[in-house]
Biopython code that builds the backbone (N, CA, C, O; Angstrom):
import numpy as np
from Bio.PDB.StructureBuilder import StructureBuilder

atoms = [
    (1, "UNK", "N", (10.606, 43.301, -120.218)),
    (1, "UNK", "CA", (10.473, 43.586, -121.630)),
    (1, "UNK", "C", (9.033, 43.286, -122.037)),
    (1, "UNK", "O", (8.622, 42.202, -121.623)),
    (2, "UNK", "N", (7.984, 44.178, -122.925)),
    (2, "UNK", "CA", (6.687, 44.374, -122.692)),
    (2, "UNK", "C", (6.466, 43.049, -123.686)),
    (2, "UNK", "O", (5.775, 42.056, -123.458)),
    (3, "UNK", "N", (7.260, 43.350, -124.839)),
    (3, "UNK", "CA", (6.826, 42.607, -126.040)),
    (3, "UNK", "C", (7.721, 41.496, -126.013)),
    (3, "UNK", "O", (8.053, 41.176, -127.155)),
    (4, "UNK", "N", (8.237, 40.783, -125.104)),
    (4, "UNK", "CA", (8.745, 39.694, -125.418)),
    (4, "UNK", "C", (7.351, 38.765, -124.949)),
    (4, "UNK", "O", (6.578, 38.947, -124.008)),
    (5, "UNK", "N", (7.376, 37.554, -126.157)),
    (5, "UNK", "CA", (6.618, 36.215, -125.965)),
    (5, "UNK", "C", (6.856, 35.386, -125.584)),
    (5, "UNK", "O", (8.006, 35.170, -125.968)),
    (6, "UNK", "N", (6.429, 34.353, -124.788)),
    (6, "UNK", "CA", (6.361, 33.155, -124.308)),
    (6, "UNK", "C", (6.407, 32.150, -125.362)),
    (6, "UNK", "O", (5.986, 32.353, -126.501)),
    (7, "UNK", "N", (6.942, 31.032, -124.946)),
    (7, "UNK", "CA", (6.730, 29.872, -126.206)),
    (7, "UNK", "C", (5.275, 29.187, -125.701)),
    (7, "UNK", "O", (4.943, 28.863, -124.561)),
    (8, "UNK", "N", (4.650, 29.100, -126.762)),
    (8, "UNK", "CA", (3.437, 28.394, -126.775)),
    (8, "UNK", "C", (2.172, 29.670, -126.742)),
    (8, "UNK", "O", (0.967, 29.443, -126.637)),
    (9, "UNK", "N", (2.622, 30.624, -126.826)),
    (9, "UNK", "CA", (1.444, 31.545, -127.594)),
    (9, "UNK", "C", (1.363, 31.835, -128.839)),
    (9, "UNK", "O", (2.356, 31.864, -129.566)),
    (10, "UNK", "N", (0.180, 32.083, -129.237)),
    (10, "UNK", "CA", (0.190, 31.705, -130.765)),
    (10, "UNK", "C", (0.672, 33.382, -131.057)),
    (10, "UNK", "O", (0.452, 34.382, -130.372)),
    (11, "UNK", "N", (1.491, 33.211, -132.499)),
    (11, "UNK", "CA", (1.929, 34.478, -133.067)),
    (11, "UNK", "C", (1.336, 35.622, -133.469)),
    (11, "UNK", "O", (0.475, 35.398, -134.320)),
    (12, "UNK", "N", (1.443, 36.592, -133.229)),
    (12, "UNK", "CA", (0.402, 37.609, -133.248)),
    (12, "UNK", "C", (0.869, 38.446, -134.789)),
    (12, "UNK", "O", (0.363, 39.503, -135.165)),
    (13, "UNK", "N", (1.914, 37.698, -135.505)),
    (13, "UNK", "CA", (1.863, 38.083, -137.001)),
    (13, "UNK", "C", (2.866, 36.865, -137.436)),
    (13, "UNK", "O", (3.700, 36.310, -136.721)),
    (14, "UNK", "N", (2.568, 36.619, -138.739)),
    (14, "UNK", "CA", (3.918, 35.714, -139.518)),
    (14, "UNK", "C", (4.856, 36.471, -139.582)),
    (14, "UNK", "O", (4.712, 37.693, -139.548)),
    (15, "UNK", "N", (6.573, 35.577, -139.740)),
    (15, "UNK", "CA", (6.996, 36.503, -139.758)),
    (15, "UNK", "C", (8.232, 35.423, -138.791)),
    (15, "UNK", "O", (7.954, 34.422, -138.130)),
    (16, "UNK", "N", (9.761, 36.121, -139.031)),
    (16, "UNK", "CA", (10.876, 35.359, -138.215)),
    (16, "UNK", "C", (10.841, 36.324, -137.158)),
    (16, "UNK", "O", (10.687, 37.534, -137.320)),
    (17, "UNK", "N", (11.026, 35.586, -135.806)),
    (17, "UNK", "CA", (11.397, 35.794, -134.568)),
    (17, "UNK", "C", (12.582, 35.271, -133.876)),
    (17, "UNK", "O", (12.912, 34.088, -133.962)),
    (18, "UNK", "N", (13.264, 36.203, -133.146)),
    (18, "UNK", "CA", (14.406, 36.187, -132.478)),
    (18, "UNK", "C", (14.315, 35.388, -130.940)),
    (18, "UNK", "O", (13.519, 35.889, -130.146)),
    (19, "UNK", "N", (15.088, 34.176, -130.485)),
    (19, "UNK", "CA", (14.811, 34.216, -129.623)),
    (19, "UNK", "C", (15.643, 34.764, -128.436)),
    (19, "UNK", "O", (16.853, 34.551, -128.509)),
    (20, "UNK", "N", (15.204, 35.405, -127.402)),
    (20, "UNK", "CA", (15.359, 36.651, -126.494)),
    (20, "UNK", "C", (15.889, 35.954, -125.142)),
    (20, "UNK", "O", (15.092, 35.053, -124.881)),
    (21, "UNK", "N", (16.693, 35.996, -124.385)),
    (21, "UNK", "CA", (16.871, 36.058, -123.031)),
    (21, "UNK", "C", (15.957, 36.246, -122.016)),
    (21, "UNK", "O", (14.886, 36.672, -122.447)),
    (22, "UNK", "N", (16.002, 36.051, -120.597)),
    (22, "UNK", "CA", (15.415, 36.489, -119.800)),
    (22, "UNK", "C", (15.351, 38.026, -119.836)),
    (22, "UNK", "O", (14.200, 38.456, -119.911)),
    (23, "UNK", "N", (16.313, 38.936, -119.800)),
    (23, "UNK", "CA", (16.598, 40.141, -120.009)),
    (23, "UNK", "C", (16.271, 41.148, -121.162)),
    (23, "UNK", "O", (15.984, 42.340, -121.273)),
    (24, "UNK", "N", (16.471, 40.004, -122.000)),
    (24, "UNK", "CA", (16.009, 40.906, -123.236)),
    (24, "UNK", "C", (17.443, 40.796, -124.269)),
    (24, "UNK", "O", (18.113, 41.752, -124.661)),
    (25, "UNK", "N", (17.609, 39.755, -124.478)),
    (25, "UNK", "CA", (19.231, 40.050, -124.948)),
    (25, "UNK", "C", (19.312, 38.927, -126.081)),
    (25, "UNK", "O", (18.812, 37.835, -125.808)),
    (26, "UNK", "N", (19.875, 39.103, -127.270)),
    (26, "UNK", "CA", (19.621, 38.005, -128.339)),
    (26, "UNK", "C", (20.117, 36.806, -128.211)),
    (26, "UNK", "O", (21.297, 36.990, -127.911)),
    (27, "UNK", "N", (19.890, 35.571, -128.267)),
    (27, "UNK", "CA", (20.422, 34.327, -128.426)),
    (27, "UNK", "C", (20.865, 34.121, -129.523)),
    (27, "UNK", "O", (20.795, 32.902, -129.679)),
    (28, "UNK", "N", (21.381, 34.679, -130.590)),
    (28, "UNK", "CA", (21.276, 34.309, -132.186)),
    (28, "UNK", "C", (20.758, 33.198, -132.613)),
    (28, "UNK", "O", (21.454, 32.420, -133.265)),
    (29, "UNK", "N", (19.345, 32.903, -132.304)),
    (29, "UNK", "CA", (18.714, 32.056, -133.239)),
    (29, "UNK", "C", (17.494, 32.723, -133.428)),
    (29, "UNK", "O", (16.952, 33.392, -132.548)),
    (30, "UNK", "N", (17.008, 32.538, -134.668)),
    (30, "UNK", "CA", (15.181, 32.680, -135.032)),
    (30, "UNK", "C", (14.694, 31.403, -135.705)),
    (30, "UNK", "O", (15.100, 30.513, -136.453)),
    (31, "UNK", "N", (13.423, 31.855, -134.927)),
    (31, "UNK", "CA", (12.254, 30.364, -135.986)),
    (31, "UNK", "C", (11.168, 31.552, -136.622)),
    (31, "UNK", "O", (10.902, 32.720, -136.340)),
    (32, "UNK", "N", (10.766, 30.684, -137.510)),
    (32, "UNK", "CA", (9.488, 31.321, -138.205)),
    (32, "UNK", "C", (8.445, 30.788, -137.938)),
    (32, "UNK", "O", (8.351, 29.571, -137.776)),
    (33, "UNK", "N", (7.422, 31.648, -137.840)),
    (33, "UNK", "CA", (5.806, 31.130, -137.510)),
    (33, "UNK", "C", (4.849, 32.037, -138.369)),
    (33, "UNK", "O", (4.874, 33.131, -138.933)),
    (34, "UNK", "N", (4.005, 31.003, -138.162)),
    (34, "UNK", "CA", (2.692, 32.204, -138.941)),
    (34, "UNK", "C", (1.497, 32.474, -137.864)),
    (34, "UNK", "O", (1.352, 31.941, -136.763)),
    (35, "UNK", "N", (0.712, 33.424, -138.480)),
    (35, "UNK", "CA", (-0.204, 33.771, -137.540)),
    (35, "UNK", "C", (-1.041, 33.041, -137.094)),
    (35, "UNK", "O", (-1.678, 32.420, -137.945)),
    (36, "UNK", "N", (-1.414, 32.788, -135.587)),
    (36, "UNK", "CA", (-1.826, 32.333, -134.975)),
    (36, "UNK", "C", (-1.745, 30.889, -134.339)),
    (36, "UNK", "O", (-2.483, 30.392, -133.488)),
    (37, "UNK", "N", (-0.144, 30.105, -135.277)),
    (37, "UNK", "CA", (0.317, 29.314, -134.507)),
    (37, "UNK", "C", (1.222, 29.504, -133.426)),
    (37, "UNK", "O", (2.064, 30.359, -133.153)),
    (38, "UNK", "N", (0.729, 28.272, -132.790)),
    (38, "UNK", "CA", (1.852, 28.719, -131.056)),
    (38, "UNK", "C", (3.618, 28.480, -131.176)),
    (38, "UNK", "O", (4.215, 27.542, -131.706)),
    (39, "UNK", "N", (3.974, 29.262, -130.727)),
    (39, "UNK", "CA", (5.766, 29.629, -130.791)),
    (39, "UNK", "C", (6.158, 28.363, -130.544)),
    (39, "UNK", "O", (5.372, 27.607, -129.972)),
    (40, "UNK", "N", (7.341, 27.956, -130.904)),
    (40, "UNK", "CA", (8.147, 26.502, -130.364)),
    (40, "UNK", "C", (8.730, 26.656, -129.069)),
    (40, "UNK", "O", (9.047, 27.781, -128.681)),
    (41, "UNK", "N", (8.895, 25.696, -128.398)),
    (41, "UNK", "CA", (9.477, 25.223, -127.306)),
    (41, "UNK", "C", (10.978, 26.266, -127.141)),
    (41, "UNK", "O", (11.685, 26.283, -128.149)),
    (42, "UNK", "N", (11.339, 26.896, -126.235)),
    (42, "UNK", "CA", (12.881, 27.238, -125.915)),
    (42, "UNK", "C", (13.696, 26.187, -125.599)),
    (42, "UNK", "O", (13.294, 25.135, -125.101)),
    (43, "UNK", "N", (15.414, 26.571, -126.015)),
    (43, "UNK", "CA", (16.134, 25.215, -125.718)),
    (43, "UNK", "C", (16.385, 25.599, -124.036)),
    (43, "UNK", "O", (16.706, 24.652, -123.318)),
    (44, "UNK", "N", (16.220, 27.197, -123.295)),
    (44, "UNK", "CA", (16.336, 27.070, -121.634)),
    (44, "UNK", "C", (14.877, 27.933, -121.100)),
    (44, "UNK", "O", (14.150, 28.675, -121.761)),
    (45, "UNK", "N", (14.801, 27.622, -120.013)),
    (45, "UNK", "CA", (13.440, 28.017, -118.773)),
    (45, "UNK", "C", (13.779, 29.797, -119.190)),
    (45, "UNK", "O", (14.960, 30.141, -119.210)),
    (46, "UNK", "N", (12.746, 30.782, -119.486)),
    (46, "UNK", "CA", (12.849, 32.064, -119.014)),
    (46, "UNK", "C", (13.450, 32.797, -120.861)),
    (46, "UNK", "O", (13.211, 33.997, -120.997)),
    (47, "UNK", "N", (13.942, 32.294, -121.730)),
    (47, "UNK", "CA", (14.115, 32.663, -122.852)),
    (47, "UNK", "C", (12.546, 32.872, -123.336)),
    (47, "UNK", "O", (11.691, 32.193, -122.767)),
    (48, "UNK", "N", (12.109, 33.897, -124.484)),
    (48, "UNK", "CA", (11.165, 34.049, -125.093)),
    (48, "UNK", "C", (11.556, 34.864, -126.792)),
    (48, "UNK", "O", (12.632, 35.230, -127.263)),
    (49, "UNK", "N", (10.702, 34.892, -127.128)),
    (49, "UNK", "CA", (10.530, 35.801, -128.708)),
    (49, "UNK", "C", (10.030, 37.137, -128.785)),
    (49, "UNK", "O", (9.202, 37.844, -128.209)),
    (50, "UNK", "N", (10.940, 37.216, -129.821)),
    (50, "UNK", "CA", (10.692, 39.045, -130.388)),
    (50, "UNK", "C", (10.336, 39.217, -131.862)),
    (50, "UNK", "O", (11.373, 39.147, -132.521)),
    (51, "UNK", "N", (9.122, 39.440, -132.728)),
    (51, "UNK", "CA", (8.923, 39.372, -133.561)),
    (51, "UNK", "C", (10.361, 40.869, -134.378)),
    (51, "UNK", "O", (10.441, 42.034, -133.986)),
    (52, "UNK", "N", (11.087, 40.320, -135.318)),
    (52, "UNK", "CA", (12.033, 40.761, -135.757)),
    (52, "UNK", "C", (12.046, 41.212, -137.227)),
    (52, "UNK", "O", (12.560, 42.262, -137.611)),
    (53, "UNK", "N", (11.458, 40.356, -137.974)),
    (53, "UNK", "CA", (11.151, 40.925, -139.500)),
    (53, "UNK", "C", (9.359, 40.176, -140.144)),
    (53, "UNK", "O", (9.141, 38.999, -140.431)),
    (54, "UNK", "N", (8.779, 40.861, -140.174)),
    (54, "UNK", "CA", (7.113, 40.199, -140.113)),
    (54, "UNK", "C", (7.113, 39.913, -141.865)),
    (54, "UNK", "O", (7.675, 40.682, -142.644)),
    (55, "UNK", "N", (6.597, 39.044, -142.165)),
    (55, "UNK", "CA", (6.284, 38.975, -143.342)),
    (55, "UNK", "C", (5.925, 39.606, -144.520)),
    (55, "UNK", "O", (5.014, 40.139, -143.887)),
    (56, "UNK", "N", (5.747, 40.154, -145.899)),
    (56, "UNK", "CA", (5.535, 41.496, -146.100)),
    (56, "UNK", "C", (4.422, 40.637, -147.154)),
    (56, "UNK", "O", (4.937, 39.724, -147.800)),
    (57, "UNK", "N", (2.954, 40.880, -147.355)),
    (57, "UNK", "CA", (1.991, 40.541, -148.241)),
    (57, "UNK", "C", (1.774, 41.542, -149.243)),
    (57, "UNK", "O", (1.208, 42.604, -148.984)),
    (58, "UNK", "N", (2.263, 41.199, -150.527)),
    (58, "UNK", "CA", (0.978, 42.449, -151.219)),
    (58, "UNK", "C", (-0.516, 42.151, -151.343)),
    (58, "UNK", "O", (-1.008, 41.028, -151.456)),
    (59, "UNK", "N", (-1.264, 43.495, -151.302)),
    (59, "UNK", "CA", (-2.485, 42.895, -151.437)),
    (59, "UNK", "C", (-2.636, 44.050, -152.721)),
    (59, "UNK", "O", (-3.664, 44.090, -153.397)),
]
sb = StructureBuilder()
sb.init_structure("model")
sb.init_model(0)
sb.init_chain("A")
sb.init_seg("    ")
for serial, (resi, resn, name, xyz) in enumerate(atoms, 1):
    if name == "N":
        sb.init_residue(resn, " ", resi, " ")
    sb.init_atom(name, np.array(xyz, "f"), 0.0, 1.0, " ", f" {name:<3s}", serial, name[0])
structure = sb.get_structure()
């Protein structure tokens, strides 16, 4: 899966993320991050994130 993230890279938008399986498959949980802080820790080895609903700014 191209776009799944690692925990501990920083977020490449704010915004809640899903966290993902090895496979690609939902865990039903999300955390929120903002840009350019690093993702939290997974509760198992090989789970990662899928940015799922990004924040919406007006400018």
């Amino acid at each position: 899966m191209a776009d799944k993230l690692t925990p501990g890279t920083p977020a490449p938008k704010s915004g809640q993320y899903e966290v993902v399986g090895p496979r690609g498959g939902s865990k039903g949980r999300e955390v929120t991050s903002t840009k350019g802080n690093p993702l939290p820790p997974t509760q198992k080895s090989g789970e990662g994130y899928k940015l799922v609903d990004p924040t919406k700014h007006k400018k």
